[in-house]
mmCIF file of the N, C-alpha and C atoms, coordinates in Angstrom:
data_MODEL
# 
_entry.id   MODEL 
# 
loop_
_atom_site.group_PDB 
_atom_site.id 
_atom_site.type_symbol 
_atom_site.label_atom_id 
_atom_site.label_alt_id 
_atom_site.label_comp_id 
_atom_site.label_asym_id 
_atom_site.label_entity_id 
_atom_site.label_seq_id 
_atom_site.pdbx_PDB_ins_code 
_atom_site.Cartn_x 
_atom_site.Cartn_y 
_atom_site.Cartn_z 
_atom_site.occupancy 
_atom_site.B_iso_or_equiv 
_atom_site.pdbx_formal_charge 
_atom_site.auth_seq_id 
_atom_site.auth_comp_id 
_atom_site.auth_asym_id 
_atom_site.auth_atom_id 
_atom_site.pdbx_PDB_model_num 
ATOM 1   N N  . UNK A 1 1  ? 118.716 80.086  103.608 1.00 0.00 ? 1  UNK A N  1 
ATOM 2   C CA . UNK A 1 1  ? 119.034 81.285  104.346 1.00 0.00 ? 1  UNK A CA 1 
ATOM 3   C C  . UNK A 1 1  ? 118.562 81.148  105.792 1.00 0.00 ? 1  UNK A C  1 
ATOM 4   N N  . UNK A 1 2  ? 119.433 81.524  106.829 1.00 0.00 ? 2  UNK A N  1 
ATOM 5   C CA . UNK A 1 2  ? 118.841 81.318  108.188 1.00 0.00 ? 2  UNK A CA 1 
ATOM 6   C C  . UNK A 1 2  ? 117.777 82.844  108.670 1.00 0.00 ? 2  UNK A C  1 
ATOM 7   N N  . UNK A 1 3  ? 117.011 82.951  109.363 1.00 0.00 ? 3  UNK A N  1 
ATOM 8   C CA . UNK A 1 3  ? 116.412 84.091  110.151 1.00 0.00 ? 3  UNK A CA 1 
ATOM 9   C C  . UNK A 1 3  ? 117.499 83.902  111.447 1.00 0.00 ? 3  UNK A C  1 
ATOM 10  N N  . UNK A 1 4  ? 117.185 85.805  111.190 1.00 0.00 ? 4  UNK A N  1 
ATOM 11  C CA . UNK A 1 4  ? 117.899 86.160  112.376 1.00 0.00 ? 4  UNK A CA 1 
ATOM 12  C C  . UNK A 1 4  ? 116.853 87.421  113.046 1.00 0.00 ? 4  UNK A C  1 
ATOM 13  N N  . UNK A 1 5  ? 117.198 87.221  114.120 1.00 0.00 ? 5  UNK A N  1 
ATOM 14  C CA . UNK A 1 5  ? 116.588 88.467  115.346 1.00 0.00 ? 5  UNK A CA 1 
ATOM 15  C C  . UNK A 1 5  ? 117.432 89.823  115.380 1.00 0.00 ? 5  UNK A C  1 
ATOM 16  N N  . UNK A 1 6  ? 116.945 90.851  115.731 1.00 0.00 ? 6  UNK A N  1 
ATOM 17  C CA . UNK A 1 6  ? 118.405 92.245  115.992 1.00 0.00 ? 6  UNK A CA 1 
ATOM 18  C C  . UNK A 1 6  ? 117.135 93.044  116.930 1.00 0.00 ? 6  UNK A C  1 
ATOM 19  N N  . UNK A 1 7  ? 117.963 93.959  117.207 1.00 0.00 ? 7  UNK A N  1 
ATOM 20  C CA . UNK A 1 7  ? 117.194 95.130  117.753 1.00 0.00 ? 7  UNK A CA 1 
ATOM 21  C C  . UNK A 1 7  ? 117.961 96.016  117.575 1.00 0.00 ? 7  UNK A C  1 
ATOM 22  N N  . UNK A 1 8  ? 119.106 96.597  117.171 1.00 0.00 ? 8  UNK A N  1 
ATOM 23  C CA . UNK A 1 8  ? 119.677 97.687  115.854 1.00 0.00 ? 8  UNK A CA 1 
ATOM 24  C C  . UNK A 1 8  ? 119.863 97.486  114.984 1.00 0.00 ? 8  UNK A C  1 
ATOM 25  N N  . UNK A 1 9  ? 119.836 98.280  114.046 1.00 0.00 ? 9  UNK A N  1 
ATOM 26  C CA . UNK A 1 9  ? 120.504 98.797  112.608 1.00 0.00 ? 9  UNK A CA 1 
ATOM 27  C C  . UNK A 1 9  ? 120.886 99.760  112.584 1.00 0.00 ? 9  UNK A C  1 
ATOM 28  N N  . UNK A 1 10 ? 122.056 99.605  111.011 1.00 0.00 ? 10 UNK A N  1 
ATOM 29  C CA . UNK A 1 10 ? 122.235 101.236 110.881 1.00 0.00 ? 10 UNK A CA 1 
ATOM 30  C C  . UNK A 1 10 ? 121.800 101.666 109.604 1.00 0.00 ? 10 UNK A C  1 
ATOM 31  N N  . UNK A 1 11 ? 120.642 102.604 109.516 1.00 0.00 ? 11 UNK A N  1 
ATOM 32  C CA . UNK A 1 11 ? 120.582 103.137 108.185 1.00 0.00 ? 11 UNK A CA 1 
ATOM 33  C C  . UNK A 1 11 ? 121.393 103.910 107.550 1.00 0.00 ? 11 UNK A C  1 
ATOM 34  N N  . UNK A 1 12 ? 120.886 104.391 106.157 1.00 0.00 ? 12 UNK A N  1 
ATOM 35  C CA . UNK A 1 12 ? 121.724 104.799 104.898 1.00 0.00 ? 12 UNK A CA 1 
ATOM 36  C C  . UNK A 1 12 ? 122.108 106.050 105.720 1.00 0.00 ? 12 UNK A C  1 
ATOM 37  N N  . UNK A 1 13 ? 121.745 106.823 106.513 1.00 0.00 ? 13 UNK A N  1 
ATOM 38  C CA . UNK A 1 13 ? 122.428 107.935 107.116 1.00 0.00 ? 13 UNK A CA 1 
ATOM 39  C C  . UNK A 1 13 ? 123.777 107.343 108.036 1.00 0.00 ? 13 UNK A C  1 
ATOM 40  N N  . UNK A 1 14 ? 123.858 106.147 107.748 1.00 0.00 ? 14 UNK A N  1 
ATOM 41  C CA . UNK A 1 14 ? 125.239 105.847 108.799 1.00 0.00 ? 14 UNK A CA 1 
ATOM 42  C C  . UNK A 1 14 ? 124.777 106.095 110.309 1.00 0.00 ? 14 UNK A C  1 
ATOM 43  N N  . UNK A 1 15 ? 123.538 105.976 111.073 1.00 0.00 ? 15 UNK A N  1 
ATOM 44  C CA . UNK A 1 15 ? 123.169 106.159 111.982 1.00 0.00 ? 15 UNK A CA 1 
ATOM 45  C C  . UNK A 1 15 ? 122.719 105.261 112.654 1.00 0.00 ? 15 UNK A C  1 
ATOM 46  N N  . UNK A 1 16 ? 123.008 104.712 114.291 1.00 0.00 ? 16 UNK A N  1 
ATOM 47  C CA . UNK A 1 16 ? 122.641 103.155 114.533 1.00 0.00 ? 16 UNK A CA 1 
ATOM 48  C C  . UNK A 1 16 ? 121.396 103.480 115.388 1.00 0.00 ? 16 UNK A C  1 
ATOM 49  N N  . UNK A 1 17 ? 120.006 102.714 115.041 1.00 0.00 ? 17 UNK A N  1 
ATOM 50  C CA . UNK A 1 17 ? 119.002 102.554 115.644 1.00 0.00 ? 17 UNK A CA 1 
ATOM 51  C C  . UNK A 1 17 ? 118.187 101.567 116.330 1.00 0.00 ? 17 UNK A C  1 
ATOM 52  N N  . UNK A 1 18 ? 117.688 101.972 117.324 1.00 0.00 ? 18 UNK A N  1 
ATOM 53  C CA . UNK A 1 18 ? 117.111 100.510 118.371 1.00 0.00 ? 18 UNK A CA 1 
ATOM 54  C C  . UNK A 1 18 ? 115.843 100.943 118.008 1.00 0.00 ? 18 UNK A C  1 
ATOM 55  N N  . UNK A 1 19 ? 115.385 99.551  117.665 1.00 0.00 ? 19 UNK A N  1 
ATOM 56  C CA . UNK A 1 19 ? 114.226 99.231  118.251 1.00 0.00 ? 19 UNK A CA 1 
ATOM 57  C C  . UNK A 1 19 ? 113.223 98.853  119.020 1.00 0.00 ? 19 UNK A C  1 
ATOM 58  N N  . UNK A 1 20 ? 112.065 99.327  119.110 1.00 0.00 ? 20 UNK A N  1 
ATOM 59  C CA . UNK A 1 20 ? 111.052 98.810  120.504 1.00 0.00 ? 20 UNK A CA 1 
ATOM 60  C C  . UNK A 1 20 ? 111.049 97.483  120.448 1.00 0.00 ? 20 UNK A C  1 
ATOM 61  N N  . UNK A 1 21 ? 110.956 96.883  119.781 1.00 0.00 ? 21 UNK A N  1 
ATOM 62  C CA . UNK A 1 21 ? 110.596 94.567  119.801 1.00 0.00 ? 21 UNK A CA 1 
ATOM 63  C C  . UNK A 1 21 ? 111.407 94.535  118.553 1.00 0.00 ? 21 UNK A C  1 
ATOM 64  N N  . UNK A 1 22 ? 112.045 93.192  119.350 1.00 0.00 ? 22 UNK A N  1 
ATOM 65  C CA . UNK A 1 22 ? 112.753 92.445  118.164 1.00 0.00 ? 22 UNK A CA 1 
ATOM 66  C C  . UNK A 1 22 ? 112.238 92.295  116.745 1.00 0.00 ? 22 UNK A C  1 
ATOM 67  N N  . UNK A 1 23 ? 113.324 92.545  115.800 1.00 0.00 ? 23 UNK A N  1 
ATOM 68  C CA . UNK A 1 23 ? 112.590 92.339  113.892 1.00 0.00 ? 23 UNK A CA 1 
ATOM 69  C C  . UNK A 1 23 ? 113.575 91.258  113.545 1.00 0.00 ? 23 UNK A C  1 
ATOM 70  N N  . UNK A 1 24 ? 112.824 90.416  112.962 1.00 0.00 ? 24 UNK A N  1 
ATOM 71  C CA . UNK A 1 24 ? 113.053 89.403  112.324 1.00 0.00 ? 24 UNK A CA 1 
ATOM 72  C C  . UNK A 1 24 ? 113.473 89.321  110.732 1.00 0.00 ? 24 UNK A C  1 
ATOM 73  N N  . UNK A 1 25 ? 114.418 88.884  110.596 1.00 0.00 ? 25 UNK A N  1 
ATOM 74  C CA . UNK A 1 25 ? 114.758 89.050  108.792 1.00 0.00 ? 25 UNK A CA 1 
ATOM 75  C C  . UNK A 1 25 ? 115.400 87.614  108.376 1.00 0.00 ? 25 UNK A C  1 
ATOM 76  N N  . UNK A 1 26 ? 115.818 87.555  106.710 1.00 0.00 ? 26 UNK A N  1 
ATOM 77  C CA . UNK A 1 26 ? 116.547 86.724  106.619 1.00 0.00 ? 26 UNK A CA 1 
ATOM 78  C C  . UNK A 1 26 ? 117.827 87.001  106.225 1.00 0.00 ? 26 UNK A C  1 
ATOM 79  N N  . UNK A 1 27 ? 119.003 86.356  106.889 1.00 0.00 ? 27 UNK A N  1 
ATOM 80  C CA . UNK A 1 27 ? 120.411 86.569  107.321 1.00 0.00 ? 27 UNK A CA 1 
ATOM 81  C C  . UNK A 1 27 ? 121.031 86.296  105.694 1.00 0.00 ? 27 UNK A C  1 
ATOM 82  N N  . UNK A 1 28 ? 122.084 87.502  104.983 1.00 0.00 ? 28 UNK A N  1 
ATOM 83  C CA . UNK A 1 28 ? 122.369 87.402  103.580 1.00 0.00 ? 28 UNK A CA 1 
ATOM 84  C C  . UNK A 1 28 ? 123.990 86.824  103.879 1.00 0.00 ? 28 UNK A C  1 
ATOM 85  N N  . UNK A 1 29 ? 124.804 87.705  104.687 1.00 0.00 ? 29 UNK A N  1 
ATOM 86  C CA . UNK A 1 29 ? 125.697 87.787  104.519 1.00 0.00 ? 29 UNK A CA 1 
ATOM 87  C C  . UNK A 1 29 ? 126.872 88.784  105.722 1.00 0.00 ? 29 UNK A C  1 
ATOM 88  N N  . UNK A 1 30 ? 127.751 88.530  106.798 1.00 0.00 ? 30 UNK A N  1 
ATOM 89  C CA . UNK A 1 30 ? 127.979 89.206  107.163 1.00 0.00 ? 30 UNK A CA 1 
ATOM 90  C C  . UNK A 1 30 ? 128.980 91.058  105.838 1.00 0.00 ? 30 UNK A C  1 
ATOM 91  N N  . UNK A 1 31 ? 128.964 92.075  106.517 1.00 0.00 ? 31 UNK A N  1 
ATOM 92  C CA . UNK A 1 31 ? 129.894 93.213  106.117 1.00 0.00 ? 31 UNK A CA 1 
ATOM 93  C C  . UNK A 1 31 ? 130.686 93.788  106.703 1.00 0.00 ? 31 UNK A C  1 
ATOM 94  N N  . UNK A 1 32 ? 130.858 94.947  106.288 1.00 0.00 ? 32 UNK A N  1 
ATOM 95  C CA . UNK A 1 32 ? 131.878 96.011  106.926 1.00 0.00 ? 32 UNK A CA 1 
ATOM 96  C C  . UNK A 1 32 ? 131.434 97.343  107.108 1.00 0.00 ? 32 UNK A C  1 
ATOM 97  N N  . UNK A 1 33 ? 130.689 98.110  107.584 1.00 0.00 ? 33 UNK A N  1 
ATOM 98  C CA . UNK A 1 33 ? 130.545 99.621  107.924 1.00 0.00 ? 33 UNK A CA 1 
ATOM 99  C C  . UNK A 1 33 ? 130.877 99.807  108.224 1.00 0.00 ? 33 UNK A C  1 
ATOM 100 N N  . UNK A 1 34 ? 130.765 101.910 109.455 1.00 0.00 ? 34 UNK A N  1 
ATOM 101 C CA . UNK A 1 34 ? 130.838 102.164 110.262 1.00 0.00 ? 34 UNK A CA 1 
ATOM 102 C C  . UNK A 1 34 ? 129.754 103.279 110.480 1.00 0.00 ? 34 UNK A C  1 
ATOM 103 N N  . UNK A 1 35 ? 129.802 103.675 111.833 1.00 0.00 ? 35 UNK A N  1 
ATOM 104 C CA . UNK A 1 35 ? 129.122 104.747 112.256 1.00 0.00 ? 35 UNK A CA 1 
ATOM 105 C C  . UNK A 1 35 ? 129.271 106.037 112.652 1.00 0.00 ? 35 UNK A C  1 
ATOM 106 N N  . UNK A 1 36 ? 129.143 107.188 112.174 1.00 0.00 ? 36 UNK A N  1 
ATOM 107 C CA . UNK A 1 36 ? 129.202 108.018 112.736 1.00 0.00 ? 36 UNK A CA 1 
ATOM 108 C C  . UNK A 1 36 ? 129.683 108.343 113.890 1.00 0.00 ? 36 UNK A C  1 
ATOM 109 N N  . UNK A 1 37 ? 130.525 109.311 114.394 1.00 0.00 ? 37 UNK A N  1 
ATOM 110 C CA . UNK A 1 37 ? 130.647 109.407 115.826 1.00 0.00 ? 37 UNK A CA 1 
ATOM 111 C C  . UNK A 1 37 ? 131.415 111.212 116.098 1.00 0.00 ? 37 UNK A C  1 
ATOM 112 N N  . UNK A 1 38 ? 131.128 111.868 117.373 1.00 0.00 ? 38 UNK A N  1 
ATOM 113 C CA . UNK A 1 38 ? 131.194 112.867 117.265 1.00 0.00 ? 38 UNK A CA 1 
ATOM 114 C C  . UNK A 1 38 ? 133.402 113.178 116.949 1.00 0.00 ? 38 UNK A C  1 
ATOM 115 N N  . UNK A 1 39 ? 133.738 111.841 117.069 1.00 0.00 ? 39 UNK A N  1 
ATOM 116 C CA . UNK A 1 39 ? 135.306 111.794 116.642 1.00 0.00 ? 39 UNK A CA 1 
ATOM 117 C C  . UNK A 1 39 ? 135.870 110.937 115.450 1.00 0.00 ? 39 UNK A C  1 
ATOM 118 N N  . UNK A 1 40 ? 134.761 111.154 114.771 1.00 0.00 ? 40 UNK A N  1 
ATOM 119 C CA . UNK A 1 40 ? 134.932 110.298 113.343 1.00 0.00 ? 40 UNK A CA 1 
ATOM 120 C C  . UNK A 1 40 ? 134.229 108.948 112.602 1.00 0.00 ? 40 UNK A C  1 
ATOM 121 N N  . UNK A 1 41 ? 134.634 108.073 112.416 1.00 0.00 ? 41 UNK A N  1 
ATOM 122 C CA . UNK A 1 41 ? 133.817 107.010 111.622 1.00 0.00 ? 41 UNK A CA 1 
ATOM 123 C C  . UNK A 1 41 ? 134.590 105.981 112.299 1.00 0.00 ? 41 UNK A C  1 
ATOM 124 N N  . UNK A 1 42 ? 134.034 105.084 113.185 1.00 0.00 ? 42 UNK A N  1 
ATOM 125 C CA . UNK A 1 42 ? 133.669 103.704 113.668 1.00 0.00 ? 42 UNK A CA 1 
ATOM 126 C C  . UNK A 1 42 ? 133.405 103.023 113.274 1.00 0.00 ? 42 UNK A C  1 
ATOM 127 N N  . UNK A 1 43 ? 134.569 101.817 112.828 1.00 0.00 ? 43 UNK A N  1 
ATOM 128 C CA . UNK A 1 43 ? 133.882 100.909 111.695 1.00 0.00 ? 43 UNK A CA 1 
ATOM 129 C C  . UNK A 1 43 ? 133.543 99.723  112.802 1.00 0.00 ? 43 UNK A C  1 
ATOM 130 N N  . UNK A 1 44 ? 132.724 99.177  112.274 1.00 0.00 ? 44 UNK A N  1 
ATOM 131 C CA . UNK A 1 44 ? 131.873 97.692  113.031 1.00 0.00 ? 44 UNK A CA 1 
ATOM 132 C C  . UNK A 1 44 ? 131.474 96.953  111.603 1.00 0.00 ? 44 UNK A C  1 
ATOM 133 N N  . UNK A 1 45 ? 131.481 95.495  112.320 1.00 0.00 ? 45 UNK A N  1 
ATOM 134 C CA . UNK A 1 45 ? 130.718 94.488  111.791 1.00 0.00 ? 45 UNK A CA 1 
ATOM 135 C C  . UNK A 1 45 ? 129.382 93.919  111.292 1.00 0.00 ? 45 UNK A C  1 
ATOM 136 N N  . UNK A 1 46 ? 128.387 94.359  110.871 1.00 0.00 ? 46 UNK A N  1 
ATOM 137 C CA . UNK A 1 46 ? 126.913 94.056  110.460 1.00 0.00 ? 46 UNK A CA 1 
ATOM 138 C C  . UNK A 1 46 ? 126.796 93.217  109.705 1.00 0.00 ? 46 UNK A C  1 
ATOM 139 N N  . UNK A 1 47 ? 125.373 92.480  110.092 1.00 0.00 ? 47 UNK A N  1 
ATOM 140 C CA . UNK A 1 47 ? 124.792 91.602  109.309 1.00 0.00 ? 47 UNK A CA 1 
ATOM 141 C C  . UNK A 1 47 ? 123.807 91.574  108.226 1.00 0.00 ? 47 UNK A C  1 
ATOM 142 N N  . UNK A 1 48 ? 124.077 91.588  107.250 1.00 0.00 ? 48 UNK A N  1 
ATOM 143 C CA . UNK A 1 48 ? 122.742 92.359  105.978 1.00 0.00 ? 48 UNK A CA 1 
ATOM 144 C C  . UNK A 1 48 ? 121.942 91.389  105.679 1.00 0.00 ? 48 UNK A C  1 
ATOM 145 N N  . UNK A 1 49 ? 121.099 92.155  106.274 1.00 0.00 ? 49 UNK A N  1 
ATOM 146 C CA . UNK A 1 49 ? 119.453 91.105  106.538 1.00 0.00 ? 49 UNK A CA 1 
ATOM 147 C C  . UNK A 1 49 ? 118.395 91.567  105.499 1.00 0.00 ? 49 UNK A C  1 
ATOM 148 N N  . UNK A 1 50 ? 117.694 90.362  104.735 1.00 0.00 ? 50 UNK A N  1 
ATOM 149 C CA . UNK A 1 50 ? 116.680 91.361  103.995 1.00 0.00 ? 50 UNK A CA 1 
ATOM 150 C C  . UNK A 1 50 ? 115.697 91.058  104.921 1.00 0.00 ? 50 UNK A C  1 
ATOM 151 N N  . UNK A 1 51 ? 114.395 91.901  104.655 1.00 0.00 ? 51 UNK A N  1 
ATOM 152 C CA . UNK A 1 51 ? 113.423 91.950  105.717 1.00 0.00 ? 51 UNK A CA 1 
ATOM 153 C C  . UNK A 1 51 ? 112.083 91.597  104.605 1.00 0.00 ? 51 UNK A C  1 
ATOM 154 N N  . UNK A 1 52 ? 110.874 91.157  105.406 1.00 0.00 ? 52 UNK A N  1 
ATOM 155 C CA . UNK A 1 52 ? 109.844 90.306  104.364 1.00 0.00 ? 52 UNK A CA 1 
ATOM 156 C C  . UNK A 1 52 ? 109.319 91.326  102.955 1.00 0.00 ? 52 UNK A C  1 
ATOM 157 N N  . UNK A 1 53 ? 109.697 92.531  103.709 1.00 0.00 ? 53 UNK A N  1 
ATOM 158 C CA . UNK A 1 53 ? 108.843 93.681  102.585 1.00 0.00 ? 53 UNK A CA 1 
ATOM 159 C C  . UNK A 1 53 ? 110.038 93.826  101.309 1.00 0.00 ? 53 UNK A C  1 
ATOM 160 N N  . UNK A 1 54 ? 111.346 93.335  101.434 1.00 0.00 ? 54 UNK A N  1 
ATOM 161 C CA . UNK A 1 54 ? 112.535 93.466  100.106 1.00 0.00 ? 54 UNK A CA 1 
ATOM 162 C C  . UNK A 1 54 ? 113.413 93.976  101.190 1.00 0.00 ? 54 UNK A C  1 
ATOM 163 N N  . UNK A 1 55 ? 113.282 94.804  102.061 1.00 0.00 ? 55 UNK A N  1 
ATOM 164 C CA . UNK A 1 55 ? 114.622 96.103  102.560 1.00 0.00 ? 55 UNK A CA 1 
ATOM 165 C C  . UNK A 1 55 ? 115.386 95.316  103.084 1.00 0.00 ? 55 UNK A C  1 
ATOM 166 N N  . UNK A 1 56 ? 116.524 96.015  102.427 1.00 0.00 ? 56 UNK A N  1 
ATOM 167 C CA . UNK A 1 56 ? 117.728 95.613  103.022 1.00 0.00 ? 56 UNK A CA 1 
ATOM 168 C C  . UNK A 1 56 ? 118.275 96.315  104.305 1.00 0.00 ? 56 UNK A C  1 
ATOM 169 N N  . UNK A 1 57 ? 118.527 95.819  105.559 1.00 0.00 ? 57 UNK A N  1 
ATOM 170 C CA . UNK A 1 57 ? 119.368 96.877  106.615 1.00 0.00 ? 57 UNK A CA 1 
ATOM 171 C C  . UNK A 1 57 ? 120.387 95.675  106.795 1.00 0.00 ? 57 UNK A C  1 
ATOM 172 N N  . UNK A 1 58 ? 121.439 96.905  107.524 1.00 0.00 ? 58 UNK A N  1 
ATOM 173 C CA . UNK A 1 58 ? 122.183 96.320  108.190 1.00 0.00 ? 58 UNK A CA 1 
ATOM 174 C C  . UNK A 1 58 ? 122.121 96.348  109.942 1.00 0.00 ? 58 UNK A C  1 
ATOM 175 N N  . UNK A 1 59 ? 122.382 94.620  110.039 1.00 0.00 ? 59 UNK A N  1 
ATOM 176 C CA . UNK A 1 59 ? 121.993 94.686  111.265 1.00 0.00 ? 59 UNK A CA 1 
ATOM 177 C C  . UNK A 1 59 ? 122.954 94.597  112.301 1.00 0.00 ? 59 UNK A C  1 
ATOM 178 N N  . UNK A 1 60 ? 122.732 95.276  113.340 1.00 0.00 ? 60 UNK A N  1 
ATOM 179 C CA . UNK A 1 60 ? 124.002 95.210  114.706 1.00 0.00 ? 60 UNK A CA 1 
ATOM 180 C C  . UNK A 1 60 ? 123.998 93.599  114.880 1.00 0.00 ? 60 UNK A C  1 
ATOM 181 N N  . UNK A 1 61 ? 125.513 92.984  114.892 1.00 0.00 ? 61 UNK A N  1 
ATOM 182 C CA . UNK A 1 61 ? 125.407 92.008  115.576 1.00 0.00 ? 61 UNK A CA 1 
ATOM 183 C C  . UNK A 1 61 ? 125.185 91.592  116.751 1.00 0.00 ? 61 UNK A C  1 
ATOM 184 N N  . UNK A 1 62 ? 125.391 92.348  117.845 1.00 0.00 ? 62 UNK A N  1 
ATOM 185 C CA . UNK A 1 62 ? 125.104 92.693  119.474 1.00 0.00 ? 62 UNK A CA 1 
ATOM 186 C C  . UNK A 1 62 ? 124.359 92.129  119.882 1.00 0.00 ? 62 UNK A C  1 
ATOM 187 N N  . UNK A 1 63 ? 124.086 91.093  120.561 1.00 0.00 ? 63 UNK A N  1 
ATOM 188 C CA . UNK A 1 63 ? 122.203 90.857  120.655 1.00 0.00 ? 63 UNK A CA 1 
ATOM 189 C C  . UNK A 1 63 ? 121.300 90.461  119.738 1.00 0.00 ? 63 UNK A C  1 
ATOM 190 N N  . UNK A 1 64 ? 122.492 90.090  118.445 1.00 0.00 ? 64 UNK A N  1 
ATOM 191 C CA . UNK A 1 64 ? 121.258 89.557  117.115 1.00 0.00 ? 64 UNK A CA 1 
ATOM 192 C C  . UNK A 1 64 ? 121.344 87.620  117.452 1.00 0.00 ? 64 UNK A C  1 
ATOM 193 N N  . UNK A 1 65 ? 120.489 86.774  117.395 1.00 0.00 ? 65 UNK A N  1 
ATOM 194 C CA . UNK A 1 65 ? 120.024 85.985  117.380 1.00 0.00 ? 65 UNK A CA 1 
ATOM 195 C C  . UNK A 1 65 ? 119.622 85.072  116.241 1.00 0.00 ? 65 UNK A C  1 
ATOM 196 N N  . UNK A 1 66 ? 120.567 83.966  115.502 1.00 0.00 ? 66 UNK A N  1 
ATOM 197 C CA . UNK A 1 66 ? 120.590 83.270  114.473 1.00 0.00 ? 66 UNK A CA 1 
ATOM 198 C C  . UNK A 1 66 ? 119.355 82.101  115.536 1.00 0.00 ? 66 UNK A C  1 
ATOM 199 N N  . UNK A 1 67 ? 118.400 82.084  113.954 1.00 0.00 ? 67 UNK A N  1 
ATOM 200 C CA . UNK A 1 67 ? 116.820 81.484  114.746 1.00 0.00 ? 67 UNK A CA 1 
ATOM 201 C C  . UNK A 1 67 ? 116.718 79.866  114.422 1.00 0.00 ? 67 UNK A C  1 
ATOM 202 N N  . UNK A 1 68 ? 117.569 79.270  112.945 1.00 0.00 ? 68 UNK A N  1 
ATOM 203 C CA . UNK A 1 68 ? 117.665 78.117  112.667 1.00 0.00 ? 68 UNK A CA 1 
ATOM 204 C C  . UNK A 1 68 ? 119.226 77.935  111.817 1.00 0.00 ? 68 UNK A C  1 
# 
């Protein structure tokens, strides 16, 4: 499995969030969501990363960073 870098996700509320410093996970598999928006549902591309503690997010590809 490769590590990857992000600085969004979107959680189970369908909501996309930044973070203060880059989080590091390991890269499962790209998907398919979308997000919320005040004119409907925006689908985008994410990367489902598990993270060291088990959690699964999905991560913005934008600025995400494959590490090896």
């Amino acid at each position: 499995m490769s590590t990857v870098t992000f600085t969004s996700y979107i959680d189970a509320n369908i909501t996309m969030h930044d973070v203060p410093m880059p989080v590091t996970g390991q890269f499962i598999q790209w998907a398919n969501s979308y997000i919320e928006d005040k004119e409907g549902k925006i689908p985008v591309t994410v990367a489902l990363v598990r993270m060291d503690d088990g959690t699964l997010l999905l991560a913005n590809p934008l600025g995400m960073v494959f590490n090896n």
